[in-house]
C-alpha positions as CSV (number, residue, x, y, z in Angstrom):
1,X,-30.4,-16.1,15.0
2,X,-26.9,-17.4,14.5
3,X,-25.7,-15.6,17.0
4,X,-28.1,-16.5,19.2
5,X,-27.5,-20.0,19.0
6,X,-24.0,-19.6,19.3
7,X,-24.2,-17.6,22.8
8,X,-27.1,-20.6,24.0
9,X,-24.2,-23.2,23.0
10,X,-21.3,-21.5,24.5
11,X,-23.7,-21.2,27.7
12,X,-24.5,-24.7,27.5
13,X,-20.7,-26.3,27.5
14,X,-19.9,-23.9,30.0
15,X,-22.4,-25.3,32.2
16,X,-21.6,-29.0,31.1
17,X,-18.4,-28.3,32.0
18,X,-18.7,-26.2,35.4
19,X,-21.3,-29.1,36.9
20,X,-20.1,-32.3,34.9
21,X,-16.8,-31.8,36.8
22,X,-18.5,-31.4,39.5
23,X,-20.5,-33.9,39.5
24,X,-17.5,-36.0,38.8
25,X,-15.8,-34.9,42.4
26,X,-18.5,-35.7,44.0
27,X,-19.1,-38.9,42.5
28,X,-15.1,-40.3,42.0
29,X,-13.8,-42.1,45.0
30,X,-10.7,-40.1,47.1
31,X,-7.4,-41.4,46.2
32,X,-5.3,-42.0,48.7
33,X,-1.8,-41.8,47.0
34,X,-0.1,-39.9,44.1
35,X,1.8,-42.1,42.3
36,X,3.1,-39.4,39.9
37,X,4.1,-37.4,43.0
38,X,4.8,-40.1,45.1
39,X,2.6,-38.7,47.9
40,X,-0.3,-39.4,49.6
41,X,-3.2,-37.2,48.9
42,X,-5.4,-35.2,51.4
43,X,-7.9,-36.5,52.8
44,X,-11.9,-35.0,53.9
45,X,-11.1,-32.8,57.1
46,X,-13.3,-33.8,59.8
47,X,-15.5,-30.4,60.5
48,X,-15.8,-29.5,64.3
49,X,-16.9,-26.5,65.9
50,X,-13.2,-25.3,66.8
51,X,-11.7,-26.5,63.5
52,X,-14.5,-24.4,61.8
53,X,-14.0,-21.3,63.8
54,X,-10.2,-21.4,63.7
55,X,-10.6,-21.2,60.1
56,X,-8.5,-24.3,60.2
57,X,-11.5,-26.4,58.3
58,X,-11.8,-24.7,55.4
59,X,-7.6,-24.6,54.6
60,X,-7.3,-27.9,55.2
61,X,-11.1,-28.4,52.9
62,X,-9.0,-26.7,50.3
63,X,-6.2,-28.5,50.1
64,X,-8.3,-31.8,49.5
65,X,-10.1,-30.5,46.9
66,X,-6.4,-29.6,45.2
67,X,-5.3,-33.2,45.9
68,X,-8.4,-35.0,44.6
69,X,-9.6,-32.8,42.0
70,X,-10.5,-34.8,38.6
71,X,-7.9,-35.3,35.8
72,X,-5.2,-33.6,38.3
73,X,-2.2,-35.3,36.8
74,X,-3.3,-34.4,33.4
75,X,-4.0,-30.7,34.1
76,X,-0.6,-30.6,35.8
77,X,0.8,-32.0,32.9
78,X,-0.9,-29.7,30.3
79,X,0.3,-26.4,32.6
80,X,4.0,-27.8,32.4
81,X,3.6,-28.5,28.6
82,X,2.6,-24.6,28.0
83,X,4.9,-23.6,30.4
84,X,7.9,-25.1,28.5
85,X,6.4,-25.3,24.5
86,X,4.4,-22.2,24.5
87,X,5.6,-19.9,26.2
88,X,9.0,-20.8,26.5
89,X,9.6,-20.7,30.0
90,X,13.4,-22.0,31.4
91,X,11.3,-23.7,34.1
92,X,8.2,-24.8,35.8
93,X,8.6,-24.0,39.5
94,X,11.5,-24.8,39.6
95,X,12.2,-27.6,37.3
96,X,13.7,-27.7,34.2
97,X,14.3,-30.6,31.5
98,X,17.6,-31.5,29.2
99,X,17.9,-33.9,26.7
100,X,15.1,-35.7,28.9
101,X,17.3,-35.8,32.1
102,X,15.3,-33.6,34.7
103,X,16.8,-31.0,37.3
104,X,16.0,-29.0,40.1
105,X,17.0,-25.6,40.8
106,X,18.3,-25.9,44.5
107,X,18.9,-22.3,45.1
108,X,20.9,-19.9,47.3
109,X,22.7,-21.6,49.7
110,X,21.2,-21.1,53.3
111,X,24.4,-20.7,55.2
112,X,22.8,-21.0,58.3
113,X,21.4,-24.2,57.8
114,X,25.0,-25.1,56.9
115,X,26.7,-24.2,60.4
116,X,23.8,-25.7,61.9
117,X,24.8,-29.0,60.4
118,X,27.8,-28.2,60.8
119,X,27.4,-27.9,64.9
120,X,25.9,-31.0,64.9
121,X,28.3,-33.0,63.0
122,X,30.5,-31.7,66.4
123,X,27.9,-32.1,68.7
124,X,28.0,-35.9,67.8
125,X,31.7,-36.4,67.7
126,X,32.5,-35.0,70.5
127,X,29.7,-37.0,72.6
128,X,30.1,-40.5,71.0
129,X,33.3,-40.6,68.5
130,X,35.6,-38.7,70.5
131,X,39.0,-40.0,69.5
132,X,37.6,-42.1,66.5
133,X,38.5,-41.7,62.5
134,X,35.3,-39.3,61.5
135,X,35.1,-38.2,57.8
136,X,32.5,-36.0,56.0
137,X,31.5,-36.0,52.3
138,X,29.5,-33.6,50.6
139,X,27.0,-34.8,47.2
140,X,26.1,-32.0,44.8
141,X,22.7,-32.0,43.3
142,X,22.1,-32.7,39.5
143,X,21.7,-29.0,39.0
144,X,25.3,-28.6,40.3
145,X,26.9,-30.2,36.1
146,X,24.3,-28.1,34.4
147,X,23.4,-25.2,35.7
148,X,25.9,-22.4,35.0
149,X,26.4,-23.8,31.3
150,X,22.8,-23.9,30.5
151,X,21.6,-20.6,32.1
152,X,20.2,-22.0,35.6
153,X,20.6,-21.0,39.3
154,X,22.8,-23.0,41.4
155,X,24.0,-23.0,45.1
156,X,27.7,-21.7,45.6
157,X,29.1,-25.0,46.2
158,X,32.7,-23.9,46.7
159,X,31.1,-21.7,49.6
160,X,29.7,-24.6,50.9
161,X,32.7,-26.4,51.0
162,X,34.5,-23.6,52.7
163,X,32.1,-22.9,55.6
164,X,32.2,-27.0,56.4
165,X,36.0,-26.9,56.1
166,X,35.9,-23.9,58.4
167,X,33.2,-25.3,61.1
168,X,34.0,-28.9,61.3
169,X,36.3,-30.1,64.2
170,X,38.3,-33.3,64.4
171,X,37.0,-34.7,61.2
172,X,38.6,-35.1,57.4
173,X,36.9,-34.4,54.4
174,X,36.6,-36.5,51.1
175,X,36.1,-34.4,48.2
176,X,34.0,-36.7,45.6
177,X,33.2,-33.4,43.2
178,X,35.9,-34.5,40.9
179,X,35.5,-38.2,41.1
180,X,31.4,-37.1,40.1
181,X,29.8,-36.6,37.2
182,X,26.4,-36.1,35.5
183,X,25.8,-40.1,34.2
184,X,26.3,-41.1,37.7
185,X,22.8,-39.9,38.5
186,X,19.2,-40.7,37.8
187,X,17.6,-38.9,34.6
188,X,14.2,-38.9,36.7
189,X,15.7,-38.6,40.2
190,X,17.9,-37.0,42.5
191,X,20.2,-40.7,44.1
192,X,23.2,-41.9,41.9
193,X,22.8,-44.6,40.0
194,X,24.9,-47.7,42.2
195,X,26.0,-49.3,38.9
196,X,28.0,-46.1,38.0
197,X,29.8,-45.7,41.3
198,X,32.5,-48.4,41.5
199,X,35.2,-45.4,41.4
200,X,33.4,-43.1,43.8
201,X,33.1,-46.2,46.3
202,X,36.6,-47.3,46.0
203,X,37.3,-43.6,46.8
204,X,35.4,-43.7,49.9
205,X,36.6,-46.8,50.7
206,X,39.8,-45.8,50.4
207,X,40.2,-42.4,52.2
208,X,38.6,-44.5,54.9
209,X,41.7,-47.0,55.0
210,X,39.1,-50.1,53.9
211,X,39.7,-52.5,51.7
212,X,38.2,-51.4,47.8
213,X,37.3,-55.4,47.6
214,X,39.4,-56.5,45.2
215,X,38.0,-59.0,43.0
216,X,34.9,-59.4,44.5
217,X,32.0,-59.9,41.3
218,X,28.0,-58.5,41.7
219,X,24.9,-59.9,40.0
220,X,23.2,-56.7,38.0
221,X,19.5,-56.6,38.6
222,X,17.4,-54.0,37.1
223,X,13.8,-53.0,37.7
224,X,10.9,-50.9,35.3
225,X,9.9,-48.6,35.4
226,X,11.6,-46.4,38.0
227,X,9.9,-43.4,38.0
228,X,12.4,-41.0,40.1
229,X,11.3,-38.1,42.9
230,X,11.7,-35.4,39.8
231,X,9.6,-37.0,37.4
232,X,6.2,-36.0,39.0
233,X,7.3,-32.7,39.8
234,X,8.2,-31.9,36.4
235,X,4.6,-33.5,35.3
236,X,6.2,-34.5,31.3
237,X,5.7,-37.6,29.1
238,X,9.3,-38.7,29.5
239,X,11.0,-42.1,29.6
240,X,11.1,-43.6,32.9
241,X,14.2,-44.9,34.2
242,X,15.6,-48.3,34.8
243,X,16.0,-48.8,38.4
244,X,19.5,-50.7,38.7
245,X,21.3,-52.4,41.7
246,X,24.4,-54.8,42.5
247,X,24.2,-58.0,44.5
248,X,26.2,-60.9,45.8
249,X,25.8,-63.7,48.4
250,X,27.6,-61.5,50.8
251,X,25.0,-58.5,50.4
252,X,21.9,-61.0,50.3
253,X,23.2,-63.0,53.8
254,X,23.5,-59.4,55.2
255,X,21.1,-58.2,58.1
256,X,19.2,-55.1,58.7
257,X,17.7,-54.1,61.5
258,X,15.6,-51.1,61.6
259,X,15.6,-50.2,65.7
260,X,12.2,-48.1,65.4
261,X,10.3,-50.8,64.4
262,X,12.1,-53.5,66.3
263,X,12.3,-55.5,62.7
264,X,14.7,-57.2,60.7
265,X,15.0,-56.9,56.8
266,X,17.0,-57.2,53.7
267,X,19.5,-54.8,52.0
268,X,17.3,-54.9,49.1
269,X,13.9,-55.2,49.5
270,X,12.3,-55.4,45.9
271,X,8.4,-55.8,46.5
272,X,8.8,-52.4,47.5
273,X,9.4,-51.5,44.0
274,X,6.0,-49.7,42.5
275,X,4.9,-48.8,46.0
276,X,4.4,-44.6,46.7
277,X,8.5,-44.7,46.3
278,X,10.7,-47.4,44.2
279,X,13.7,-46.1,45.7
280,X,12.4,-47.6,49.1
281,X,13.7,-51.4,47.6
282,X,17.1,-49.9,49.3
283,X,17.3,-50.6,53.4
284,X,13.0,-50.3,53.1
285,X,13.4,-46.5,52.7
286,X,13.9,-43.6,54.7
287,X,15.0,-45.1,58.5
288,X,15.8,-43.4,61.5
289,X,18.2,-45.6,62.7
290,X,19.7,-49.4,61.2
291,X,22.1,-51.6,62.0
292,X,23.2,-53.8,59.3
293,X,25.5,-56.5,60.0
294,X,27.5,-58.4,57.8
295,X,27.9,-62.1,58.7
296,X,30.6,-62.8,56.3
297,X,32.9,-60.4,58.4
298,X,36.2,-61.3,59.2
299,X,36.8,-58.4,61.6
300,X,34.9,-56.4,64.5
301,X,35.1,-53.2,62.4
302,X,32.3,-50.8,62.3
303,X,31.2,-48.3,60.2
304,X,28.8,-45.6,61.3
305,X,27.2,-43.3,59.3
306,X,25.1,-39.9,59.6
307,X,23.2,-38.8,56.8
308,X,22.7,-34.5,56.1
309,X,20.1,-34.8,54.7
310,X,20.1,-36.4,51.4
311,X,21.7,-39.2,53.1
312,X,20.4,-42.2,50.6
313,X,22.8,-41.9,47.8
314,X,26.2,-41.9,50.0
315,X,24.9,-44.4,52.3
316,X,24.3,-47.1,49.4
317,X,27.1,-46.5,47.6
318,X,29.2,-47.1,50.6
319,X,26.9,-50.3,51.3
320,X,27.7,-51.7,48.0
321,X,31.2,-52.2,48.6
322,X,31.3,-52.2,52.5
323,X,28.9,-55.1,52.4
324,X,30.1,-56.7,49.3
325,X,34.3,-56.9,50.9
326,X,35.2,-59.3,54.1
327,X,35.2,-56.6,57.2
């Protein structure tokens, strides 16, 4: 009889739990953003008779249901907690926590990609800069100050750095790996953190033949939580960062002007803070092409700059300084 009661009673959560969640996606309203991802979230496919047919419906069915299933961020969570507690796993698809700063294994090195960019960076010069002062910079990843110490796959770097050496034409390179270091990035992102990078600018700066700004002071404003690109990947309960930036009446008078939209804004735009991605408080995000122009400038000089393709952190840390010193 037990027994019996026990098997009606297992059959009965079972079905609770198969139809109650259900019910519930049926029921809950779509969202239309992950926060924790910093996404947005499928939507309903439309169902036509081609999409239907094409067997195009029913992928793109599926990938809503994945997006707006109940309780996703928590089942996401829960997976990484076994992954990492339980069974004892180095990483979660590809991420991986220490001392509650969070990496991503960016591993092998596509070469390929690499001359490609490489080809470009020529392409360009020899169409627009021909006869100009070019330079190129590479940024390692987070991964890059970790990885080989704790156990983790990284790209060959010094590989890297020979095949750009080897393809680029008419251009010098500034080698910021030394001047680099783990602290000057996020603990929940991949960007530096600008409060870090007074040396690294100055560096740039310098190689560049610019002024470093001597003497020039910044107001420190800091937003929370800042909750970077690698925190909803890795899908953990840990500490969000503060977002941190530098400003003076030289950066605030300064105009941007984003040529896709045909709009002007600020170098800092800070109701975009909380939005799908925080970052986005710096030049409105992700741009194809800005100009920004400094009205305190006391000279026609111009700087141009070309992002490949984690273009965000170079680009502010040279608009700290650029901005902030009388061009």
């Amino acid at each position: 009889m037990k027994d019996r009661i026990s098997n009606i009673a297992a059959v009965a959560v079972f079905i609770v739990l198969i139809y109650g969640l259900m019910l519930t996606n049926i029921i809950m309203p779509d969202r239309e953003i992950s926060y924790s991802e910093r996404r947005r979230l499928a939507k309903r496919p439309e169902l036509s008779t081609n999409s239907l047919l094409s067997g195009e419906w029913i992928e793109s069915y599926e990938k809503y249901l994945l997006d707006q299933f109940v309780m996703r961020d928590e089942i996401r969570g829960l997976k990484a907690l076994v992954s990492f507690s339980v069974l004892k796993q180095k990483d979660n698809n590809g991420i991986y926590v220490i001392d509650d700063n969070i990496f991503k294994m960016e591993y092998p090195l596509n070469e390929k990609s690499i001359i490609n960019a490489a080809g470009k960076l020529n392409e360009i010069y020899g169409r627009y800069l021909a006869g100009k002062q070019v330079y190129y910079a590479i940024i390692p990843d987070k991964n890059y100050f970790v990885a080989k110490k704790h156990g983790y796959l990284s790209m060959d770097y010094d590989r890297l750095q020979k095949i750009m050496k080897e393809q680029i034409e008419n251009m010098d390179y500034i080698d910021l790996f030394q001047a680099l270091k783990l602290e000057d990035y996020y603990r929940t992102d991949i960007h530096w953190r600008q409060e870090s990078l007074t040396d690294v600018a100055n560096l740039l700066l310098t190689q560049m033949g610019a002024d470093v700004g001597m003497g020039l002071e910044y107001e420190m404003k800091k937003l929370y939580p800042f909750y970077g690109s690698y925190y909803g990947q890795a899908a953990l309960p840990i500490k969000p960062d503060n977002l941190t930036y530098l400003t003076n009446e030289i950066i605030e008078s300064a105009l941007v002007y984003d040529h896709i939209d045909k709009s002007y804004s600020k170098v800092y735009m800070e109701e975009k803070f909380g939005g799908v991605d925080s970052y986005d408080i710096f030049l409105s995000g992700a741009k194809s092409v800005i100009s920004i122009t400094n009205p305190a400038a006391e000279t026609d000089r111009e700087l141009i700059y070309f992002g490949i393709p984690s273009e965000a952190a170079l680009r502010l840390c040279c608009l700290k300084d650029m901005l902030g010193s009388p061009w």
